[in-house]
C-alpha positions as a printed Julia matrix, in Angstrom:
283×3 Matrix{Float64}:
 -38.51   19.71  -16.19
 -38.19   17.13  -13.39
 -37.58   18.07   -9.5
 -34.95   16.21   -8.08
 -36.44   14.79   -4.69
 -34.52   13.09   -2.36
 -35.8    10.29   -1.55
 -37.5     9.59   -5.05
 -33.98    8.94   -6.18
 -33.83    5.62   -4.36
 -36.52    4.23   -7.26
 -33.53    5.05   -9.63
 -30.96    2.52   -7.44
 -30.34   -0.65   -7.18
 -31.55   -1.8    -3.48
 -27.99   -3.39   -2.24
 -28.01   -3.07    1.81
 -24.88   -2.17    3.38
 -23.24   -4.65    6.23
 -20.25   -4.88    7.86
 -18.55   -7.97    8.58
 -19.14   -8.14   11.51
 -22.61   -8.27   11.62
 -22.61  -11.91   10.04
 -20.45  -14.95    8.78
 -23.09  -15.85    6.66
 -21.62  -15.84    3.07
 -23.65  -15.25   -0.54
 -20.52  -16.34   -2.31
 -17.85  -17.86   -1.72
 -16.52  -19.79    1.27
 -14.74  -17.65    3.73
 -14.87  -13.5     3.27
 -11.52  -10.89    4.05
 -12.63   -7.24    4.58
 -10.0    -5.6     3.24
  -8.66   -1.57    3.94
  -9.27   -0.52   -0.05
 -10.24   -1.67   -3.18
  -6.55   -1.51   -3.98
  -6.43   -3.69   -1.44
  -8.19   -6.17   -3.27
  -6.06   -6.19   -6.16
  -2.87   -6.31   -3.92
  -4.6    -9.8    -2.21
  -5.52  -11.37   -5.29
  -1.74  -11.21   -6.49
  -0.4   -12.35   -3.26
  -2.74  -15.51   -3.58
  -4.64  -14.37    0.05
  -7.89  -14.18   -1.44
  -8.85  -16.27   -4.52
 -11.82  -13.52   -6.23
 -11.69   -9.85   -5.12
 -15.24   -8.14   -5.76
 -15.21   -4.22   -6.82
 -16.16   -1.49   -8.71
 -16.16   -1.98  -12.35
 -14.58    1.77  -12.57
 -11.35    0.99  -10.63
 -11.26   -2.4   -12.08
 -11.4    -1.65  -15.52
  -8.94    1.42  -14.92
  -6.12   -0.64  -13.2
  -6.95   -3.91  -15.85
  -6.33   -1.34  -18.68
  -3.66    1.4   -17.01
  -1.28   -0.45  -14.23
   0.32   -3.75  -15.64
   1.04   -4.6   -11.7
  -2.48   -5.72  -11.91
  -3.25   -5.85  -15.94
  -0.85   -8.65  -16.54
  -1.91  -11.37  -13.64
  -5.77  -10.56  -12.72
  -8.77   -9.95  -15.21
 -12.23   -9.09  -14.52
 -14.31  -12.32  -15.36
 -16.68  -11.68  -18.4
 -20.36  -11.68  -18.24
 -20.97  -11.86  -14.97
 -22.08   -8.41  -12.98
 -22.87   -8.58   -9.28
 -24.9    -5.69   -8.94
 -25.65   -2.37  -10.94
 -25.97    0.86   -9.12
 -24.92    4.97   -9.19
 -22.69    7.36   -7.61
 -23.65   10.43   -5.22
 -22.29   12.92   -3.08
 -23.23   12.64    0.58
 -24.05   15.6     2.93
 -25.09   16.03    6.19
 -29.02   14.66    6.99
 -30.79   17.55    6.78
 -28.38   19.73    5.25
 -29.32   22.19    2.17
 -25.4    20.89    1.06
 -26.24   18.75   -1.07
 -28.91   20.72   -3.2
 -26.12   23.16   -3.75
 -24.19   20.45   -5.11
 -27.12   19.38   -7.06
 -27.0    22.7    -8.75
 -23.41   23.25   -9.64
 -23.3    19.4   -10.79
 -26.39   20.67  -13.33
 -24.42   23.75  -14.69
 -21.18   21.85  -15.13
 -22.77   19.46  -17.26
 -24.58   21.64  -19.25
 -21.21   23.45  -19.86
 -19.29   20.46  -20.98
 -16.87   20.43  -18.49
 -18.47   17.51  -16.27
 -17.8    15.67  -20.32
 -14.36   17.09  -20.45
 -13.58   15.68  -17.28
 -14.81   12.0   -17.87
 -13.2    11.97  -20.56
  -9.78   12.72  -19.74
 -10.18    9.74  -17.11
 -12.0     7.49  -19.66
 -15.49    7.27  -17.73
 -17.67    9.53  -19.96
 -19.94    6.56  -21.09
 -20.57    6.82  -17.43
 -21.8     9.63  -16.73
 -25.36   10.47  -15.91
 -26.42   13.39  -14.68
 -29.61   14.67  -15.61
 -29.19   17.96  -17.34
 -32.62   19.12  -17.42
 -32.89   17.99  -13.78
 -34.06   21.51  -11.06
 -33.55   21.73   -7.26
 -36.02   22.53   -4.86
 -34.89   25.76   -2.88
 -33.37   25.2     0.31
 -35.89   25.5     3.52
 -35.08   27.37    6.22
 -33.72   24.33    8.52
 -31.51   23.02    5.39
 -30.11   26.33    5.07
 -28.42   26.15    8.62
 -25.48   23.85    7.53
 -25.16   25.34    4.16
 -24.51   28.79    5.98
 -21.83   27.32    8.43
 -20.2    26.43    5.44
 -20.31   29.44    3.29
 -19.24   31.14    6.77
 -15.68   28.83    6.94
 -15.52   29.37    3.09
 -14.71   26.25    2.46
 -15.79   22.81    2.38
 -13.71   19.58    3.48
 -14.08   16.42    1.33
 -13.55   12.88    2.53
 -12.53   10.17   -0.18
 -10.23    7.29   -0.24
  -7.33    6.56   -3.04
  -9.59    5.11   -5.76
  -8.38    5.06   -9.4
  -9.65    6.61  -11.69
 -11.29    8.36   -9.27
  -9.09    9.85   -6.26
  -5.61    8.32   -6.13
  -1.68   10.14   -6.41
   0.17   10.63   -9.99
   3.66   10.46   -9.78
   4.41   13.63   -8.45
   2.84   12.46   -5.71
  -0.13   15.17   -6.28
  -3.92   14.22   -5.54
  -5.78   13.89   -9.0
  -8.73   12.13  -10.36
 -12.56   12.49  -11.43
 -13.98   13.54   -8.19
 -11.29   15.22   -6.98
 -11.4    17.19  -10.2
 -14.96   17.26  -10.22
 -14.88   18.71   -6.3
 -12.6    21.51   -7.34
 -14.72   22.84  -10.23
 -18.17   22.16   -8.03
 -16.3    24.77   -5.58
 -15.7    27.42   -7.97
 -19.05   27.18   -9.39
 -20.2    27.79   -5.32
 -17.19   30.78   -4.44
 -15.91   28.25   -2.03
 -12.07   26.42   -1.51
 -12.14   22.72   -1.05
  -9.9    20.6     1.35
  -8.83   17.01    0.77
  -9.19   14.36    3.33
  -8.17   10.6     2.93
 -10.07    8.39    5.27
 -11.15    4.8     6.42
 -14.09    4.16    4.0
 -15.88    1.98    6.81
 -15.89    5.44    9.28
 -17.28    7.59    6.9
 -20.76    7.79    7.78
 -19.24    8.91   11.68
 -16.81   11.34    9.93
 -19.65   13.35    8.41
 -21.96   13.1    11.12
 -19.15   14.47   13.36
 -18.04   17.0    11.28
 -14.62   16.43   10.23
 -15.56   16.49    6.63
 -18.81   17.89    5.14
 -19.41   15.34    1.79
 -18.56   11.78    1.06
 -17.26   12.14   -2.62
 -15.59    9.22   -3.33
 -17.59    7.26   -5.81
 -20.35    6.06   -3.06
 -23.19    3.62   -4.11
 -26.3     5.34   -3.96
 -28.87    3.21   -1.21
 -32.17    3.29    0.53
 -29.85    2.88    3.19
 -28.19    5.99    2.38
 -30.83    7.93    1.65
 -32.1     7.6     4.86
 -29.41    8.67    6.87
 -27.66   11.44    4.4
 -28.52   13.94    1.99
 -27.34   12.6    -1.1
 -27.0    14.45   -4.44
 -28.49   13.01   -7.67
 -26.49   10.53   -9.71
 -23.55   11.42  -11.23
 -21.92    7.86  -12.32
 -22.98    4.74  -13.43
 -21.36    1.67  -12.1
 -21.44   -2.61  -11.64
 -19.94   -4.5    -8.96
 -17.48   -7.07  -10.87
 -15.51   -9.89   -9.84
 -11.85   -9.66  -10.6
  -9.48  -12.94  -10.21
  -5.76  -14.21  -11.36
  -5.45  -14.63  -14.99
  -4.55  -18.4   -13.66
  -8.18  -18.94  -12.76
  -9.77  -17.85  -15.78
 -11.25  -21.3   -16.96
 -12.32  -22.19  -12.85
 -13.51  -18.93  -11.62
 -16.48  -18.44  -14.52
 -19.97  -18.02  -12.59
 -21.08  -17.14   -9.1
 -21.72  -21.12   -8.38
 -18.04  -21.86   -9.64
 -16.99  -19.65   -6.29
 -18.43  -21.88   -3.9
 -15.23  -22.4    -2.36
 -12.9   -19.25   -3.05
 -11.64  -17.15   -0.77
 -13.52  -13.93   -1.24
 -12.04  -10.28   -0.41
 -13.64   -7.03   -0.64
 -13.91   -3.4     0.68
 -15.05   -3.34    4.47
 -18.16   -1.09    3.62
 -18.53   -1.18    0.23
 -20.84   -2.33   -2.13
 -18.31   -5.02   -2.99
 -18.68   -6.98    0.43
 -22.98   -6.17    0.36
 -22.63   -9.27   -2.64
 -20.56  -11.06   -0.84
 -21.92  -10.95    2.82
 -25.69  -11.85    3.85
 -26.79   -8.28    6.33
 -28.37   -9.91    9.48
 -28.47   -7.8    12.5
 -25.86   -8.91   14.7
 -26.8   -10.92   18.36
C-alpha cells in the first residue's frame, strides 16, 4: 500500500512552470502570443483567423474535434506532435486537511466503479488514473482547522470554468460534465452539498486563498508550482497539451519549427500558454 504524500506527487508531473503574460514577451513558439479568456476561446480565435495555432488540453480538444462540428469541421488537432504531458488535481487551501478528504472519497469512488462509470459516459476513461490502492495520511491537528469550517457550513463551494467535457452547459442550459459530476458524488461520499462557481481561470489561485471557493476542480495541471502553494489531491486525469489549427493549415502548421511565425493563442494561466511563453520574472 502506498501513502499518498504531498509533495512526492510532484515526481509523478511533468515540471511545466506557470507564467502569465505579462511577466515576459519572450516567445517558445510562435511569433506573437494572445492570452485568451478560455480554452473555448481558443477555438472561437482560430475560426475567426485572430490567432493562426491555439494550444490546449488534449481533453477539450479532442471532445469539441469529435462532438461540436462548429469546431470539428474547420480546425484539427495536428498529429504527432504533444507539447507537454501532465495530470489533473483538485486544489485546496495550503495547509488545509481538504484535500486528503478528497483524496479519500476519490479512492472509494474508484474502487466502486462509479469514478469508471463516469469517464465513460464523457469518453475520458482511458484517462483516468487514480491509484486505487493509494491511503491518506490522517489529518493533523492544524489541517483539520479548514476541514472543520467546512463541515461546519455543510457545504463546499467549487470554482471551475466552462470546459468540455469537463464543466460546460447542455442544452437545457444545466451545468454538467466530469468534474462537475465527479464533485457531486465526492460530496455525498463526505455528507456535504456542493456549490458551483464559474470564474476567471487566471484569479483562481486569489479566489481560494480568499475564500470565495474552497477547491479548484476544473481539470488543473498538477505543478511544483502548485504544490507549493496548495494542497493538491492525487491525480485523477491524464492529459497532453496539443496544438489545434484550421483544417486550411494542415500541410504548413506540422512541427513546432513550422510555427515560427504563427500567431499563437492560449489560456491566460494555463498550461497551454506555459509552452508557449518563456517564465522570466518580470522588471
Amino acid at each position: 500500500m502506498k501513502k499518498i504524500l504531498a509533495l512526492t506527487l510532484a515526481l509523478l508531473m511533468c515540471t511545466l512552470c506557470f507564467i502569465s503574460c505579462g511577466d515576459s514577451e519572450e516567445l517558445k513558439i510562435g511569433k506573437q502570443y494572445n492570452a485568451l479568456t478560455g480554452q473555448t476561446d481558443v477555438l472561437v480565435q482560430l475560426n475567426s483567423g485572430s490567432i493562426d495555432v491555439g494550444v490546449m488540453d488534449s481533453i477539450m480538444a479532442g471532445y469539441y474535434m469529435s462532438q461540436d462540428s462548429t469546431y470539428s469541421d474547420s480546425l484539427m488537432i495536428v498529429e504527432n506532435l504533444t507539447l507537454a504531458t501532465e495530470q489533473y488535481g483538485i486544489a485546496a487551501r495550503k495547509g488545509s486537511g481538504f484535500a486528503k478528504k478528497i483524496n479519500e472519497a476519490l479512492i472509494q469512488l474508484a474502487n466502486d466503479g462509479t469514478v469508471e462509470t463516469l469517464a465513460a459516459k464523457y469518453g475520458i476513461a482511458s484517462e483516468l488514473c487514480i491509484d486505487k490502492s493509494a491511503t491518506v495520511e490522517p489529518m493533523t491537528d492544524a489541517e483539520a482547522k479548514d476541514w472543520n469550517d467546512i463541515v461546519n457550513k455543510g457545504t463546499f463551494v467549487v470554482g471551475y470554468t466552462l470546459f468540455a467535457p469537463i464543466a460546460y452547459n447542455n442544452e437545457a442550459g444545466e451545468l454538467i460534465g466530469f468534474d462537475i459530476e465527479l464533485a457531486k458524488a465526492v460530496a455525498e461520499v463526505l455528507k456535504l452539498e456542493v456549490k458551483f462557481e464559474l470564474i476567471e481561470w487566471s484569479a483562481k489561485e486569489a479566489k481560494l486563498e480568499g475564500g470565495s471557493i474552497d477547491c479548484i476542480w476544473n481539470g488543473m495541471t498538477i505543478t511544483e508550482e502548485r504544490l507549493e502553494a496548495m494542497e493538491i489531491s492525487i491525480p485523477y486525469l491524464n492529459n497532453k497539451q496539443v496544438a489545434v489549427i484550421r483544417k486550411s493549415d494542415k500541410d504548413k502548421y506540422t512541427t513546432i519549427e513550422s510555427m515560427s511565425d504563427a500567431i499563437m493563442g492560449a489560456e491566460a494561466g494555463s498550461a497551454g500558454e506555459s509552452c508557449i511563453v518563456v517564465a522570466t520574472d518580470a522588471e
